[in-house]
ZAMARGU-4260 file (C-alpha; in steps of 0.2 Angstrom, whole numbers, plus 5000, padded with zeros to 4 digits):
<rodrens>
0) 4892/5010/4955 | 4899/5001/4971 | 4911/4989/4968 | 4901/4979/4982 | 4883/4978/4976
5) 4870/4967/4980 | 4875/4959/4960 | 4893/4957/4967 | 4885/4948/4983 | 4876/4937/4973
10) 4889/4932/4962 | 4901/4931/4975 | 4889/4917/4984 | 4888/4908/4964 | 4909/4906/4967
15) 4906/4899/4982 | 4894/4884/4976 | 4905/4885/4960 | 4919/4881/4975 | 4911/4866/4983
20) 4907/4859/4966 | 4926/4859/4960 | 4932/4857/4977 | 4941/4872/4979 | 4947/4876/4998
25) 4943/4893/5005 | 4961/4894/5006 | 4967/4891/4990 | 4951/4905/4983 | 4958/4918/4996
30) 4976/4913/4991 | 4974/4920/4971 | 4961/4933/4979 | 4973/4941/4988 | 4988/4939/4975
35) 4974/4952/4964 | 4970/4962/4978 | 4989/4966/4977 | 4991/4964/4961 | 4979/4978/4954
40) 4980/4988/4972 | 4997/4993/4973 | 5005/4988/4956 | 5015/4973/4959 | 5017/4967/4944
45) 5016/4946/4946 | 5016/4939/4963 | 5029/4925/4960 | 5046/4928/4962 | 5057/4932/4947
50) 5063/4922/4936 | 5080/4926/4928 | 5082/4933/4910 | 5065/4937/4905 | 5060/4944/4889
55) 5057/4964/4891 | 5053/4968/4871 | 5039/4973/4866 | 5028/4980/4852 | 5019/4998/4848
60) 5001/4996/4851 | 4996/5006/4835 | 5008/5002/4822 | 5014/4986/4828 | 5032/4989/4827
65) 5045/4985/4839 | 5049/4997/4854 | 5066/5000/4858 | 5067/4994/4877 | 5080/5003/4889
70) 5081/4996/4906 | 5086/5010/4920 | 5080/5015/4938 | 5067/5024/4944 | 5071/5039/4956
75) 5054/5042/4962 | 5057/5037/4977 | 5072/5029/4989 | 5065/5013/4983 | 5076/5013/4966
80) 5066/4999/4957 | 5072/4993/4940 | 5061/5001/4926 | 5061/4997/4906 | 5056/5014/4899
85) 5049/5010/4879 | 5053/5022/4865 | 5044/5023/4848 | 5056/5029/4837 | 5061/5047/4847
90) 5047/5046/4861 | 5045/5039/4877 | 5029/5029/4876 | 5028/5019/4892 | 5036/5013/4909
95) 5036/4997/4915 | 5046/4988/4929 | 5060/4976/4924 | 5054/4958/4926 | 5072/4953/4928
100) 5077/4965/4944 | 5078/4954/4959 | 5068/4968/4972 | 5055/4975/4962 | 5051/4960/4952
105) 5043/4969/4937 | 5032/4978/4947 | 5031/4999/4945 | 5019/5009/4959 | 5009/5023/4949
110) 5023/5036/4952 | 5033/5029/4943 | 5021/5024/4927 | 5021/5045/4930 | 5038/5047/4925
115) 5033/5050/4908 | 5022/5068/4912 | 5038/5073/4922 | 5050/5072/4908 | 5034/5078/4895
120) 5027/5091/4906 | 5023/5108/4893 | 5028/5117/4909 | 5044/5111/4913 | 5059/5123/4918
125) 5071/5121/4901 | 5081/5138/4902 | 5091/5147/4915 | 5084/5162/4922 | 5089/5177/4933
130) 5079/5189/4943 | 5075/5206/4934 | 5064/5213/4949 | 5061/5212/4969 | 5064/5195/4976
135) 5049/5186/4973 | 5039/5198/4961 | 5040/5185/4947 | 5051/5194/4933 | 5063/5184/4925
140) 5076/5187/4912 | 5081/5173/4902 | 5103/5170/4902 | 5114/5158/4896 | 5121/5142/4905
145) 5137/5153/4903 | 5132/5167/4913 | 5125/5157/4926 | 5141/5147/4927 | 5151/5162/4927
150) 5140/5169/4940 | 5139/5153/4953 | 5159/5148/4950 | 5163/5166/4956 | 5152/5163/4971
155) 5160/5149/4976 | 5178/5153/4971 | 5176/5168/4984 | 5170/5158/4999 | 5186/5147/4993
160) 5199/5158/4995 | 5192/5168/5012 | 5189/5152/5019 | 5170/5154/5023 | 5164/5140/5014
165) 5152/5136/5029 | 5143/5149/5021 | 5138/5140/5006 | 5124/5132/5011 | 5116/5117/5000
170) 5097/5108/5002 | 5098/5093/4993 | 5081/5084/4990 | 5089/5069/4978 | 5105/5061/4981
175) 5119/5060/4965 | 5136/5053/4969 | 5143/5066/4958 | 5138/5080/4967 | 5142/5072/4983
180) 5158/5070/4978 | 5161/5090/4973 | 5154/5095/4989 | 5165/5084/4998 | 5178/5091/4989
185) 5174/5109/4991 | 5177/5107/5011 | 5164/5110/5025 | 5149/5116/5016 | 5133/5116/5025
190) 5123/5100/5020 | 5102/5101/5024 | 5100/5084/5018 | 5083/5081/5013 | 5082/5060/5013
195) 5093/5060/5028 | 5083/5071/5039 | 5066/5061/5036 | 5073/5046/5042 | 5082/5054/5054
200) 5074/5050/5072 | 5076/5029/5067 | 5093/5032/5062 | 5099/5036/5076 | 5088/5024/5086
205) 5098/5009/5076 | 5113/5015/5077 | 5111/5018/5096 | 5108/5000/5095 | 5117/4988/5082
210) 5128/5003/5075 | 5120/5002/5060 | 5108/5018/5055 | 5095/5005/5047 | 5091/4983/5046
215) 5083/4973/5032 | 5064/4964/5037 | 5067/4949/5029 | 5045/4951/5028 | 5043/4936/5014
220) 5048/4922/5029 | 5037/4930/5044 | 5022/4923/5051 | 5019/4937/5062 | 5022/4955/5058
225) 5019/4967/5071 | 5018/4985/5060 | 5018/5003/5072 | 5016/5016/5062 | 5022/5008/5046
230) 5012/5010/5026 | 5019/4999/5015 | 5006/4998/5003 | 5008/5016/5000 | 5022/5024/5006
235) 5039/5017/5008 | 5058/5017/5008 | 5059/5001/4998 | 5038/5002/4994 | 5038/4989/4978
240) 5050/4976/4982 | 5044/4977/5002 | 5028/4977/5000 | 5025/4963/4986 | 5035/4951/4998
245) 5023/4956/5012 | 5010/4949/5002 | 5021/4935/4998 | 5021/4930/5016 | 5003/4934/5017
250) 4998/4921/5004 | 5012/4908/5004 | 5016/4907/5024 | 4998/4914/5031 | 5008/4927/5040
255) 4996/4938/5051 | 4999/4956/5049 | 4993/4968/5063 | 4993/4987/5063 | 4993/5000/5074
260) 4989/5017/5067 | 4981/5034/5072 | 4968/5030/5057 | 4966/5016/5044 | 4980/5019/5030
265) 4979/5006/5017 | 4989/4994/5026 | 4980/4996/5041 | 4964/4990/5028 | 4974/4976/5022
270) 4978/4970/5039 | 4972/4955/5051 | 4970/4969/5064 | 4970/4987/5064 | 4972/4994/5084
275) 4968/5016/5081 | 4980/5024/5096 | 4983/5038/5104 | 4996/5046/5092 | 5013/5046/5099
280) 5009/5030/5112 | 5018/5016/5101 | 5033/5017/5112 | 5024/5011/5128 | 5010/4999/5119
285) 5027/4990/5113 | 5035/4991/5131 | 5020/4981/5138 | 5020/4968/5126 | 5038/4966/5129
290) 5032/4963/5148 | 5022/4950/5145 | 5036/4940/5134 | 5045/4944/5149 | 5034/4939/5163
295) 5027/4924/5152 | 5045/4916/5151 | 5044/4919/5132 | 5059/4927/5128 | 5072/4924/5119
300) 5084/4921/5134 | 5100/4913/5124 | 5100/4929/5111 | 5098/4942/5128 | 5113/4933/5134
305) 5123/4931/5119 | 5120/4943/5109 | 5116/4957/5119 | 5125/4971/5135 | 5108/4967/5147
310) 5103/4954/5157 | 5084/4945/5159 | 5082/4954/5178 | 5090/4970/5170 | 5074/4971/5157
315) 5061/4966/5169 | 5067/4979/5181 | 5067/4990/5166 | 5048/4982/5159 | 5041/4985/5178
320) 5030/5001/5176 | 5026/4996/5159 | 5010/4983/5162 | 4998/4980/5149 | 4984/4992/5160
325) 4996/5007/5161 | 4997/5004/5140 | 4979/5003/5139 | 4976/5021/5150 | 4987/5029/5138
330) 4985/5022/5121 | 4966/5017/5121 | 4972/4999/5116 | 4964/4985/5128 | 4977/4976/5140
335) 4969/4958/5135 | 4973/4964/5116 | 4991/4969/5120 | 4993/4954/5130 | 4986/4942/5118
340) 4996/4951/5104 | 5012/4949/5113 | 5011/4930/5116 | 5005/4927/5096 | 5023/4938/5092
345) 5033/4927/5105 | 5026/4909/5099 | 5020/4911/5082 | 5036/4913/5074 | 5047/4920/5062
350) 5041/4937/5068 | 5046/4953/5065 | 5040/4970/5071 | 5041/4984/5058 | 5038/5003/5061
355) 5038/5017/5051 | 5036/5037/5051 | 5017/5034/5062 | 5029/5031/5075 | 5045/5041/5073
360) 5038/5058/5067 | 5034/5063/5085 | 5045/5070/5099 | 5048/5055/5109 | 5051/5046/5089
365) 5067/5039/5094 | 5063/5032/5111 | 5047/5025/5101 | 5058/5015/5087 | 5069/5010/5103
370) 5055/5003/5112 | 5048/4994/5096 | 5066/4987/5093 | 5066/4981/5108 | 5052/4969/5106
375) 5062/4963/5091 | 5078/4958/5103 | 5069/4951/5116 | 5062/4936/5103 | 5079/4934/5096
380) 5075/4942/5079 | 5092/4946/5070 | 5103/4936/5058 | 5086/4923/5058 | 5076/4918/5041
385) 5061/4927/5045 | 5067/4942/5058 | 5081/4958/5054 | 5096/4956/5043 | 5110/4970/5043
390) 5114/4975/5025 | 5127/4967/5015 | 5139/4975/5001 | 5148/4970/4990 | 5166/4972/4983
395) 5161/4986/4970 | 5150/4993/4983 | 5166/4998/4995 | 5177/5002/4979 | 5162/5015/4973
400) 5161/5024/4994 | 5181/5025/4990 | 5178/5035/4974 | 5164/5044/4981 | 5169/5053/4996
405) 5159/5054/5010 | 5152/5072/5013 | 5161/5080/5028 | 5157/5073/5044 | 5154/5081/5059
410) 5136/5090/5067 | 5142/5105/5063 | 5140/5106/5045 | 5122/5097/5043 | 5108/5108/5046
415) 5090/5101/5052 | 5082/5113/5039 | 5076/5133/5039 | 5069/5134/5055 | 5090/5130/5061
420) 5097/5142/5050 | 5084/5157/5056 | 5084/5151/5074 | 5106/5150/5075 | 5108/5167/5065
425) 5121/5156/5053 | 5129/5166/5040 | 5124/5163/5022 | 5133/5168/5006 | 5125/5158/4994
430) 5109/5145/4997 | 5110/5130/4983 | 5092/5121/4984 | 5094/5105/4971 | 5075/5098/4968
435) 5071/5103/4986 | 5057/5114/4991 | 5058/5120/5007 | 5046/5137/5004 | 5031/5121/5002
440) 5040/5106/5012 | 5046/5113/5027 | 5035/5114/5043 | 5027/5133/5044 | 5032/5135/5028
445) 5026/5154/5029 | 5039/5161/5041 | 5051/5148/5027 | 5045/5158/5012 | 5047/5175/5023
450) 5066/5169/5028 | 5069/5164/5010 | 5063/5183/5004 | 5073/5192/5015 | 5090/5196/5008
455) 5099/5202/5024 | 5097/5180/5027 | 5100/5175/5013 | 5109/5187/5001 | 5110/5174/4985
460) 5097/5161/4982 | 5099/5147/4969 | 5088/5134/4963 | 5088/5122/4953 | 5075/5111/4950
465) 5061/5103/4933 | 5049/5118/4938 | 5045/5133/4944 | 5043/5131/4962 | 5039/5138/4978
470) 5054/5141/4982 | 5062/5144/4965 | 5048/5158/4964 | 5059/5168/4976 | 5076/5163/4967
475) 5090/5174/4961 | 5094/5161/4948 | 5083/5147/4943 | 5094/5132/4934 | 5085/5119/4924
480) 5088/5102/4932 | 5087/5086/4918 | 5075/5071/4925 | 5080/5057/4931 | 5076/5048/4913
485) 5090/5060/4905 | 5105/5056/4915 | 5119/5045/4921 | 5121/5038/4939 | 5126/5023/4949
490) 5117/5018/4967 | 5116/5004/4979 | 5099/4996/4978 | 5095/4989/4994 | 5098/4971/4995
495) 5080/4962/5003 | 5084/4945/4998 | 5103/4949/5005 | 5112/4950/4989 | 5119/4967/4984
500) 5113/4976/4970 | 5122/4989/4959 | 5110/5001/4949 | 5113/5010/4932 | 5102/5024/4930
505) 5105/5028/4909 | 5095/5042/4898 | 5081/5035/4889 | 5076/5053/4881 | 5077/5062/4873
510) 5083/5051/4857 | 5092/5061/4844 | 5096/5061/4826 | 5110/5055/4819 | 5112/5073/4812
515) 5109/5080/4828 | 5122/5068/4838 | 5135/5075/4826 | 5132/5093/4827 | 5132/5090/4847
520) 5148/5096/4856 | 5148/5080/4870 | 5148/5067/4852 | 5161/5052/4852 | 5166/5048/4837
525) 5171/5030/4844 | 5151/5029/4849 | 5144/5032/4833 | 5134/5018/4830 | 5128/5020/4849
530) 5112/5030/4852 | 5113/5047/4859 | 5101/5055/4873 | 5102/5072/4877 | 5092/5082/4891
535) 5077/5090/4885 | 5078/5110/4880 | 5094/5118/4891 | 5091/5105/4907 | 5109/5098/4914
540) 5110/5082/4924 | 5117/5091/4945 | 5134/5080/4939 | 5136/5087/4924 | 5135/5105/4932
545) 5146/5100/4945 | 5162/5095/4932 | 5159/5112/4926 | 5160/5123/4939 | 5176/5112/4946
550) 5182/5116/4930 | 5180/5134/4931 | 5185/5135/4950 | 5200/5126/4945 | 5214/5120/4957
555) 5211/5105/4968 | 5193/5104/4963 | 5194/5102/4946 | 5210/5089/4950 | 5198/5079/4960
560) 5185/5078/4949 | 5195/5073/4931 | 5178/5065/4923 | 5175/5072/4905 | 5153/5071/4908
565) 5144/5061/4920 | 5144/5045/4907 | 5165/5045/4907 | 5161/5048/4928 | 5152/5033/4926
570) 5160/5021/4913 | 5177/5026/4925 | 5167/5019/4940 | 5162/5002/4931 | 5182/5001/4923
575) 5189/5000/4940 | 5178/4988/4947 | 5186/4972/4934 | 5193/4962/4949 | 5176/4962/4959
580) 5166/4953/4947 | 5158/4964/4935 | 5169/4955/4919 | 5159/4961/4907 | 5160/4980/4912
585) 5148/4996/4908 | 5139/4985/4892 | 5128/4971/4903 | 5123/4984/4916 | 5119/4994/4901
590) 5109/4979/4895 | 5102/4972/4911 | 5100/4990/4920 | 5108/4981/4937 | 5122/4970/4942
595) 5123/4959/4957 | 5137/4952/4965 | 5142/4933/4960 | 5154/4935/4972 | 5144/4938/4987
600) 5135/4924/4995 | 5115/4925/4999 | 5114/4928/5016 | 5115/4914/5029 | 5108/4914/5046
605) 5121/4914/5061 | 5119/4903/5075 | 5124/4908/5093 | 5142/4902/5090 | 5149/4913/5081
610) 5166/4918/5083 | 5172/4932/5093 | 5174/4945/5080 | 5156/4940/5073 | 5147/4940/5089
615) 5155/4957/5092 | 5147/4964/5074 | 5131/4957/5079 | 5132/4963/5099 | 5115/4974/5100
620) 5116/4988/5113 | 5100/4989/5122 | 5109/5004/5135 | 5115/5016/5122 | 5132/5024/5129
625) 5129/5038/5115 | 5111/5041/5122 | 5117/5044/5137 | 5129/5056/5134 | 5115/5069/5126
630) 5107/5068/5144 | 5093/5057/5138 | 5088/5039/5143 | 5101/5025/5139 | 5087/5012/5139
635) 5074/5011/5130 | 5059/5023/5140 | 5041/5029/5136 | 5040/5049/5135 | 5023/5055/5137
640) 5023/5070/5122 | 5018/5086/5135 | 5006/5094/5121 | 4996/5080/5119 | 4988/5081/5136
645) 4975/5093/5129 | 4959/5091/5138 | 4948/5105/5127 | 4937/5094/5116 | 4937/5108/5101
650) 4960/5102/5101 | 4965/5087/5091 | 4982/5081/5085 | 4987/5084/5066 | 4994/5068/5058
655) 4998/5067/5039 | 5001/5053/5025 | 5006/5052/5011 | 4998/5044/4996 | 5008/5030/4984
660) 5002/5045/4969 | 5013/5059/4979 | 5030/5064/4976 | 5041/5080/4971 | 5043/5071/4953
665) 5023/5070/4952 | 5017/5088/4959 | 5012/5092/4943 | 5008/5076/4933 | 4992/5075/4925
670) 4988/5058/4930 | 4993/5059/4946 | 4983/5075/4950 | 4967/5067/4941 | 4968/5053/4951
675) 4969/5062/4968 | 4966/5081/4969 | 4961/5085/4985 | 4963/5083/5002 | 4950/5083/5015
680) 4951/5085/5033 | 4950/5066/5042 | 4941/5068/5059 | 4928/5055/5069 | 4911/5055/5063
685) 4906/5051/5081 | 4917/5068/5087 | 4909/5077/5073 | 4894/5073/5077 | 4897/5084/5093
690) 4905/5099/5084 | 4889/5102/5073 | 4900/5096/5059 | 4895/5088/5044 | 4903/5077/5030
695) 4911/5090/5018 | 4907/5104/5028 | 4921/5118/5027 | 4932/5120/5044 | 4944/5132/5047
700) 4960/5122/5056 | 4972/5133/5066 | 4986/5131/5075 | 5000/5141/5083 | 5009/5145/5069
705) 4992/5149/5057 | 4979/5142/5048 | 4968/5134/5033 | 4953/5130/5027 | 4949/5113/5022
710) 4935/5102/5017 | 4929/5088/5032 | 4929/5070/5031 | 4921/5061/5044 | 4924/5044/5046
715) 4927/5028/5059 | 4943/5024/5052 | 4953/5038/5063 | 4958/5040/5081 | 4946/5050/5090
720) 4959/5061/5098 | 4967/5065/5080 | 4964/5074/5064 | 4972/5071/5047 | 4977/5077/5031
725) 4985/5070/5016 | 5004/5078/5012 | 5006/5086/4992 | 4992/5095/4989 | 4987/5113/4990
730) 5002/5120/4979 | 5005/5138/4975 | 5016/5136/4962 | 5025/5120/4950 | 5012/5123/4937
735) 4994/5123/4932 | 4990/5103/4933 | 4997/5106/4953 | 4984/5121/4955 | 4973/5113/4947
740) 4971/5125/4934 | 4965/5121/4914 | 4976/5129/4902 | 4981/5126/4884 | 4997/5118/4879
745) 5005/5108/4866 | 4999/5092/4878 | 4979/5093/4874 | 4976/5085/4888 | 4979/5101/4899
750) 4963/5108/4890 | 4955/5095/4899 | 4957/5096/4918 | 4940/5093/4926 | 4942/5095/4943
755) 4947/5114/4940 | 4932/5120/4951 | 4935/5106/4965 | 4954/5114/4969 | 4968/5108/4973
760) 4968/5104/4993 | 4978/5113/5006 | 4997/5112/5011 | 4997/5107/5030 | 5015/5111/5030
765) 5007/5129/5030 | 5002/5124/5051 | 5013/5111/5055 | 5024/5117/5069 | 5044/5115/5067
770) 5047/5105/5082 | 5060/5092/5087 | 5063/5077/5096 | 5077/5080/5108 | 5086/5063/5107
775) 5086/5060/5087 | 5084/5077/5082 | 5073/5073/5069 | 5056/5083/5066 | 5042/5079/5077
780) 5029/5082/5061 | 5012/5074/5069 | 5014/5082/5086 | 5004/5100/5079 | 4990/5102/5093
785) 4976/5109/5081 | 4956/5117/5083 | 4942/5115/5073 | 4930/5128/5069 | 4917/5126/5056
790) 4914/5140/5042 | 4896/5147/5041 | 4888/5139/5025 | 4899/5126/5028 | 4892/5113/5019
795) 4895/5113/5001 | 4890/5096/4995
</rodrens>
């Protein structure tokens, strides 16, 4: 039944009498409307601010007794949100956010509720494997953790002592300050950093600008947010802690939130205003409106002054081909709209203008984040309540970077993905994949898989990873990586309300025995009365494996990393930071599940006399010296992306999204996968229309590097020019639940899978073409020029 039905209208119009009658504003009714909305919508938890110390015990459901609450963080994303994970006796029976962390604020999104089918998954990797056939055939022999050891540590110990250790080649999908800090110590190995690359188009817009590779929104104070490109409801670095503050300034300051986007993502639903653009225009729609602040005598003039290397008559000489008409030719956005936009941004303030990867997935992304920046520094937005804040850290912080190296710097050693190693002919000896899959995540991920098979490219292929992947498919030797729920780490959390945050990630399962703790060769016999986790089956935490094989290599690697197991790496850390205000050492964190710095003061907003040294840290360079030393614009410019001028009705451009249910820890979760489970193609019902297609008609969509068939969705809610397809679906491998397949297990829920007949979507990294934006070097993902042909019988519902 429709949530909106003609018994929901009339009821809605009871309230309203109901309202009148108890004198009730509208206001305050769309106030606690909108706190449910976001509530229930994107899992919040409760809308107030935390408070301090609250209770996180609870009972079992079915027995009544207590649970035993373990507070630790999530790592299903960047965000790193504080979770309680609840165990009934040995089991993990439920995941809940931590009231008490100050960013999340007890609120969990669905992936991570889905942490428990991760660690519970019947089809999770749990032994070491080798090949026994042709690369790729699928036959395995099970070994020991010994062997493989043996086997890698020799690998490694070679590449040592011929000095050709830039042919050991890692792909890291997850960060882990252990690892990091054997890799640093091994020399120059090649890094294809998985987190880094996505983000790596704004990165280098920021730092071309403040010299910082990425600013806090303080969202919860603005009254005006301008969002290009950006989800939060969904998808995001910080999604729980920066979303439920946007609906914090939603209810509690009446903030107006306006998004532009190729199609209606859910926070384009949730917004005042939703403007669908050509894709890839951001950069000049931004440009305009910094023109009218401009022309209008809106701008901040004693920040441009102040605080940055440009003059007023420098930016409108800059702004001068950029008027709101020029925008509206290019974009499809009206020039009264972009005007009208910009003088709301420059007068109703605090404002802030947010974008996201909508805007820097394209070849012109960095120029795009510059030009959106820009609108940013023109109102006087940084250091104010309200506007952009640079990141603080704290004391243990800077003692933690010091004990965990940086990885080598320099261009040389980081690699933008496959398509660099196959394009650059680098040598390979080894290739090290740690919860990465490149043969399904990369763009053309065919000719990825093809690379990856062939052993003159890559003669020894290790991956380690929870399941049997794409890419571990084609392995040489296939490691069981523990889940974050079965391991020990420590990690910045980012600081939104400008504190710093120190994160424990500790095991929660699996619980064992007292019998079992003593018959296990890691036991301390000073902890006896502690409880003891260990990683389910053979699976080894990435630090755990690193101590081993530094122990093995010996020499300088093993002298650098003189930690027993991850928990002494750990306890070690928390030991040597007594003098910077974590007194009670590793046993509050262990209790709480995050420390923040007393000694740190809440950030305060500068005024325009700072001193020398201050007004230097906050100098915003709008010509980027850097910039122009690639041969590319030092000021921020509007690129028109040369594949986009298609004029062939039949040729749209391929954007995709991801979904708040996707991620590498959920490709195989049962609830994710029930939830959402396929993937239909997004295109205009009005464009539609004039191909002769119909809603859930089958197309096939092809592009220069191949192509797929897909089920259609037509609909108002996208650009006409575009077409779009959700990210995480359509898997080959992983397991059953990710192909959609029934199958019986020791989890009788497997038995159960419905939606067996419906699929399991399409991958569109199978015809996303691997190109790049020549100033950031980041992936230009959404710039994939496609055609639509429709399948005979194609309509199958």
């Amino acid at each position: 039944m429709l949530w909106w039905s003609q018994e929901n209208i009339s009821h809605c119009c009871k309230r309203y009498d109901w309202m009148k009658i108890k004198r009730i504003s509208r206001r305050k009714f769309m106030k606690s409307g909108l706190a449910w909305i976001a509530g229930t919508a994107t899992s919040l938890g409760s809308i107030g601010k935390a408070a301090s110390d609250k209770e996180i015990a609870a009972v079992s459901r079915t027995s009544i007794k207590s649970l035993r609450a373990i507070p630790t963080t999530c790592q299903q994303c960047p965000a790193g949100c504080g979770i309680i994970a609840y165990l009934d006796g040995e089991r993990l029976v439920q995941i809940l956010g931590n009231p008490n962390h100050p960013n999340n604020r007890g609120g969990i999104c669905a992936k991570g509720i889905a942490g428990i089918n991760l660690v519970n998954d019947p089809e999770r990797l749990l032994h070491p494997f080798k090949r026994a056939g042709a690369r790729g055939s699928g036959a395995w022999t099970r070994i020991t953790w010994d062997e493989a050891y043996s086997t890698l540590s020799h690998n490694i110990r070679e590449m040592l002592e011929e000095d050709r250790v830039s042919e050991f080649v890692i792909d890291k999908g997850q960060d882990d300050s252990l690892f990091d800090r054997f890799l640093a110590a091994l020399g120059a190995p090649r890094i294809i950093d998985r987190n880094a690359l996505k983000n790596l188009n704004r990165s280098v817009a920021a730092l071309s600008m403040v010299g910082a590779p990425a600013l806090l929104e303080d969202i919860e104070k603005s009254r005006t947010v301008l969002n290009f490109g950006a989800n939060p409801f969904s998808n995001h670095d910080f999604f729980i802690g920066f979303a439920r503050r946007l609906v914090l300034a939603r209810i509690e300051k009446g903030a107006k939130l306006v998004t532009f986007d190729v199609r209606m993502s859910e926070t384009a639903a949730k917004s005042d205003a939703w403007y669908p653009l050509k894709a890839g225009t951001d950069g000049i729609v931004a440009l305009a409106m910094a023109k009218v602040i401009v022309d209008k005598g809106l701008a901040d003039s004693d920040f441009i002054d102040k605080k940055t290397d440009i003059t007023l008559s420098d930016l409108n000489r800059l702004l001068t081909p950029y008027s709101p008409e020029s925008a509206e030719r290019e974009s499809g956005i009206k020039a009264s709209d972009i005007e009208r936009l910009a003088v709301e941004f420059a007068t109703r303030k605090p404002s802030v203008a947010i974008f996201g990867g909508g805007i820097t997935d394209h070849q012109n992304g960095t120029h795009n984040a510059r030009c959106v920046s820009l609108l940013n520094w023109i109102a006087g937005n940084l250091e104010k309540d309200g506007g952009l804040f640079f990141p603080q850290h704290s004391t243990a912080q800077q003692i933690i970077e010091q004990q965990s190296p940086p990885l080598p710097p320099g261009l040389r050693n980081t690699i933008r993905g496959i398509p660099d190693l196959d394009k650059t002919n680098i040598p390979i000896d080894t290739y090290f994949a740690y919860l990465s899959n490149p043969a399904y995540s990369e763009p053309d991920c065919q000719s990825t898989t093809r690379f990856l098979k062939d052993e003159n490219a890559v003669p020894f292929l290790v991956v380690m990873d929870t399941h049997m992947t794409e890419t571990a498919n084609l392995a040489d030797l296939i490691l069981p990586a523990s889940t974050f729920l079965e391991g020990w780490g420590l990690s910045n959390a980012p600081p939104l309300d400008g504190i710093p945050i120190l994160n424990l990630r500790q095991p929660v399962v699996s619980l064992m025995s007292v019998a079992k703790a003593l018959r296990s060769p890691a036991f301390d016999v000073g902890k006896l009365l502690e409880p003891s986790f260990q990683p389910m089956g053979e699976s080894v935490e990435i630090g755990n494996m690193s101590l081993e094989l530094a122990r093995r290599i010996g020499g300088r690697l093993s002298q650098e990393l003189p930690f027993k197991n991850t928990s002494d790496y750990v306890a070690k850390q928390i030991s040597s930071l007594s003098g910077s205000g974590i007194q009670e050492g590793l046993e509050i964190l262990k209790k709480k599940g995050f420390w923040m710095d007393p000694t740190s003061e809440k950030r305060t907003v500068s005024s325009f006399h700072d001193t020398k040294e201050t007004k230097k840290t906050l100098q915003v360079r709008i010509r980027s010296s850097s910039l122009e030393q690639k041969s590319a614009s030092p000021l921020p410019v509007y690129k028109t992306i040369e594949s986009h001028k298609h004029t062939d009705r039949n040729e749209f451009i391929l954007t995709t999204f991801k979904s708040n249910l996707m991620g590498s820890g959920t490709a195989n979760s049962k609830w994710a996968r029930e939830i959402l489970h396929e993937n239909r193609l997004w295109i205009s019902t009005k464009v539609a229309k004039q191909l002769g297609i119909k809603n859930n008609d089958r197309v096939r969509v092809t592009s220069p590097v191949g192509s797929l068939r897909a089920k259609v969705l037509t609909t108002s809610r996208i650009h006409p020019d575009s077409v779009a397809l959700a990210e995480g679906l359509g898997h080959t491998a992983v397991g059953n639940v990710a192909r959609g397949k029934r199958f019986k297990s020791k989890d009788r829920d497997t038995s159960l899978i419905w939606w067996s007949q419906k699929g399991n979507g399409v991958n569109p990294m199978e015809i996303i073409e691997a190109k790049y934006d020549p100033v950031g070097g980041g992936l230009g993902l959404k710039d994939t020029v496609v055609r639509i042909e429709k399948l005979s019988g194609g309509q199958t519902e």
